[in-house]
C-alpha atoms as an extended CHARMM CRD file, in Angstrom:
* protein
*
        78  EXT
         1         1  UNK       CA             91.7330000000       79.1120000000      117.1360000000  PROA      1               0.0000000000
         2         2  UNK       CA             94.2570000000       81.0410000000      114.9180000000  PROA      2               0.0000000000
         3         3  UNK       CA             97.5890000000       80.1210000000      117.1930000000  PROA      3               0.0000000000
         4         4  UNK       CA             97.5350000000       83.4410000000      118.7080000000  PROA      4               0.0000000000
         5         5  UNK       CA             97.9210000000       84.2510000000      122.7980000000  PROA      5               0.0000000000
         6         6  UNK       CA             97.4300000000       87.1730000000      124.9810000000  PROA      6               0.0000000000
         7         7  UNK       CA             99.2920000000       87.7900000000      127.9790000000  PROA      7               0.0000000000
         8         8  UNK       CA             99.6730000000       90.5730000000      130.4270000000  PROA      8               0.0000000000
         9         9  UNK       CA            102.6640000000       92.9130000000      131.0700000000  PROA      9               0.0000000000
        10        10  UNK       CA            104.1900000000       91.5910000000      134.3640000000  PROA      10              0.0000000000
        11        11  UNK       CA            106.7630000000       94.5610000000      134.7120000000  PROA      11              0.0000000000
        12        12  UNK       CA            106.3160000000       98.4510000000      134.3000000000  PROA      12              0.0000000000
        13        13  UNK       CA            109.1020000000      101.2300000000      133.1780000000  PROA      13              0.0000000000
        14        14  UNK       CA            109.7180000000      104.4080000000      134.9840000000  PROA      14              0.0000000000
        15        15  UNK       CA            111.3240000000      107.2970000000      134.0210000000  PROA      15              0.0000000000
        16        16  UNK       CA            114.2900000000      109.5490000000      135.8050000000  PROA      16              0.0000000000
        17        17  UNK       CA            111.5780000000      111.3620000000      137.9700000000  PROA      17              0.0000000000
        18        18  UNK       CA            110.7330000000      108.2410000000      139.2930000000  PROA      18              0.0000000000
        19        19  UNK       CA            106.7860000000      108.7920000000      137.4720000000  PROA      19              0.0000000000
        20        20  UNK       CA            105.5640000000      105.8680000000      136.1810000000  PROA      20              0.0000000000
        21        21  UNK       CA            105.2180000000      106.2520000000      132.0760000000  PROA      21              0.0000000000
        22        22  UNK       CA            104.2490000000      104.6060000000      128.8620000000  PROA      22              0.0000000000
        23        23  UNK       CA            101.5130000000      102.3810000000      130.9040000000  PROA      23              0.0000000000
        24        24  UNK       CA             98.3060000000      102.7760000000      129.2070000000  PROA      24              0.0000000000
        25        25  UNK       CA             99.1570000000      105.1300000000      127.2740000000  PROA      25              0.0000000000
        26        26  UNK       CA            100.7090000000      104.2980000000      123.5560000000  PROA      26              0.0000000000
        27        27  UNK       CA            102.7720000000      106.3940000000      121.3550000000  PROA      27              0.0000000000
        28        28  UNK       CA            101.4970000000      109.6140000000      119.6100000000  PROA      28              0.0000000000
        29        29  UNK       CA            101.7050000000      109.1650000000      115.6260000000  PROA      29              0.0000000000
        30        30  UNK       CA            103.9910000000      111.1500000000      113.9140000000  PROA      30              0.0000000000
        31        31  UNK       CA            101.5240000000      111.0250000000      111.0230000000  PROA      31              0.0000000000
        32        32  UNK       CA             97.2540000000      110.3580000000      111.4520000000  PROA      32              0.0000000000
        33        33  UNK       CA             95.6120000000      108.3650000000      109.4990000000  PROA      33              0.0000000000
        34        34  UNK       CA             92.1570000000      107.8220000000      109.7080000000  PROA      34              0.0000000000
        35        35  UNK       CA             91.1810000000      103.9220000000      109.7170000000  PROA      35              0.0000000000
        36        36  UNK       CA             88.0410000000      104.0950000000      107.2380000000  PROA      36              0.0000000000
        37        37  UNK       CA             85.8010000000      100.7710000000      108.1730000000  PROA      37              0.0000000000
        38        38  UNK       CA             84.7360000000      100.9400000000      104.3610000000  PROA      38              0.0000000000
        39        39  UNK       CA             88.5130000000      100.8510000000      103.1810000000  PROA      39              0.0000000000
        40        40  UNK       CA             88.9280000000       97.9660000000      105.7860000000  PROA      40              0.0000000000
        41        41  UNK       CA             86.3800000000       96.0670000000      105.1240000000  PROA      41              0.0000000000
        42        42  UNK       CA             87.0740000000       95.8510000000      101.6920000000  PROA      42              0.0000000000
        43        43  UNK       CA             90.7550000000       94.6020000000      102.6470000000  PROA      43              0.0000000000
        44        44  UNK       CA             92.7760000000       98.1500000000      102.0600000000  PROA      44              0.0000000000
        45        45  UNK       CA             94.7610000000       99.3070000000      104.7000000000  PROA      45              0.0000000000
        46        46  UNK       CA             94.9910000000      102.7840000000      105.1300000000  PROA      46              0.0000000000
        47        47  UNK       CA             98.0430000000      103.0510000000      107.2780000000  PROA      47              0.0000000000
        48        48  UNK       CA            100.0920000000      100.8030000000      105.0490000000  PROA      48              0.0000000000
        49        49  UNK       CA             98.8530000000      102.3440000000      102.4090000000  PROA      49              0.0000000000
        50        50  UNK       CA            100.0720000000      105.4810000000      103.6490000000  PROA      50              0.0000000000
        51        51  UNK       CA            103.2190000000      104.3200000000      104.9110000000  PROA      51              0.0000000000
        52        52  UNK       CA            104.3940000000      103.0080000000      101.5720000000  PROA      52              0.0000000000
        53        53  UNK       CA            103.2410000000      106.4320000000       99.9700000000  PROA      53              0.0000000000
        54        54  UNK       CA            105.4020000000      107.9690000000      102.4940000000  PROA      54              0.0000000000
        55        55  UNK       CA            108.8520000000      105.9590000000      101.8360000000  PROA      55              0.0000000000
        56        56  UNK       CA            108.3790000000      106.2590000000       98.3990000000  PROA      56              0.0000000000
        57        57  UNK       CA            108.5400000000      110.2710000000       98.6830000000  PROA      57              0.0000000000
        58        58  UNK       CA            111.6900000000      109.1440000000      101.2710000000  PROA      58              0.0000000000
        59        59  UNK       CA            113.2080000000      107.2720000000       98.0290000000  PROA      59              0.0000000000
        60        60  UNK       CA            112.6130000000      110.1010000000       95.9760000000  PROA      60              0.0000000000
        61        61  UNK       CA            114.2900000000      113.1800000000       98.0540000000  PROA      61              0.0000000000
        62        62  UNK       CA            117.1800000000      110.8610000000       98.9360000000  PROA      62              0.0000000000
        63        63  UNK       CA            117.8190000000      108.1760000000       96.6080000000  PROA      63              0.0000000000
        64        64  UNK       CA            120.1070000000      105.6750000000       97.7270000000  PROA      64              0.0000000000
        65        65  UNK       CA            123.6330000000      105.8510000000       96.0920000000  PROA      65              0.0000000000
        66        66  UNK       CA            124.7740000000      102.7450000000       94.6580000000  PROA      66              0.0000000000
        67        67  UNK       CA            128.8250000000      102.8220000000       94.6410000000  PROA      67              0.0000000000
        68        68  UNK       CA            130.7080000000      102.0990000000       90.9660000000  PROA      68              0.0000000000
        69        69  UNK       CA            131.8520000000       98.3910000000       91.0100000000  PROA      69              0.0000000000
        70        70  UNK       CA            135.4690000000       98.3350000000       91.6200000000  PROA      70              0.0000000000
        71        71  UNK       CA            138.1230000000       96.4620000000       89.4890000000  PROA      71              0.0000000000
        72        72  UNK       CA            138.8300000000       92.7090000000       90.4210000000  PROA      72              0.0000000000
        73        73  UNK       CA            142.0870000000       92.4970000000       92.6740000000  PROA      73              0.0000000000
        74        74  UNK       CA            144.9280000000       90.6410000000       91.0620000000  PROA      74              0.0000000000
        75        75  UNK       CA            145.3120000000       87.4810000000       93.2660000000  PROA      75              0.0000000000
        76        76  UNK       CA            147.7280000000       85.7710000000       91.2710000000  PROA      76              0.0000000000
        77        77  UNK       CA            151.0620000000       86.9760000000       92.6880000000  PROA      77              0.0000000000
        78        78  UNK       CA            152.4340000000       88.4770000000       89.3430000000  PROA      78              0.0000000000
């Protein structure tokens, strides 16, 4: 209806212990964030929400360093 597909994994990954790993199993979140079906239903998201909130503080402790424009270069040949 919306464009979208599903398809299954046709390949698996192993690691150096030769144990299969990452199959049915997903990735633990550094940070938790509880998905409220109130928040979501009124069209907040939670986990964005948080994400953002986390960057900013990011921005904050380590603002990025914008370098001092440097002269134009004499291209003239004199």
């Amino acid at each position: 209806m919306d464009g979208g597909t599903v398809i299954a994994p046709t390949f698996g990954i192993y690691n150096t212990q030769g144990e299969w790993i990452i199959e049915g199993y997903g990735v633990d979140p550094d940070i938790e964030v509880i998905a409220d079906p109130a928040r979501l239903a009124k069209g907040e998201d939670p986990e964005l929400d948080r994400g953002v909130a986390e960057l900013l503080k990011e921005l904050a402790a380590n603002p990025p360093k914008v370098p001092k424009k440097p002269a134009y270069p004499n291209r003239s040949g004199r």
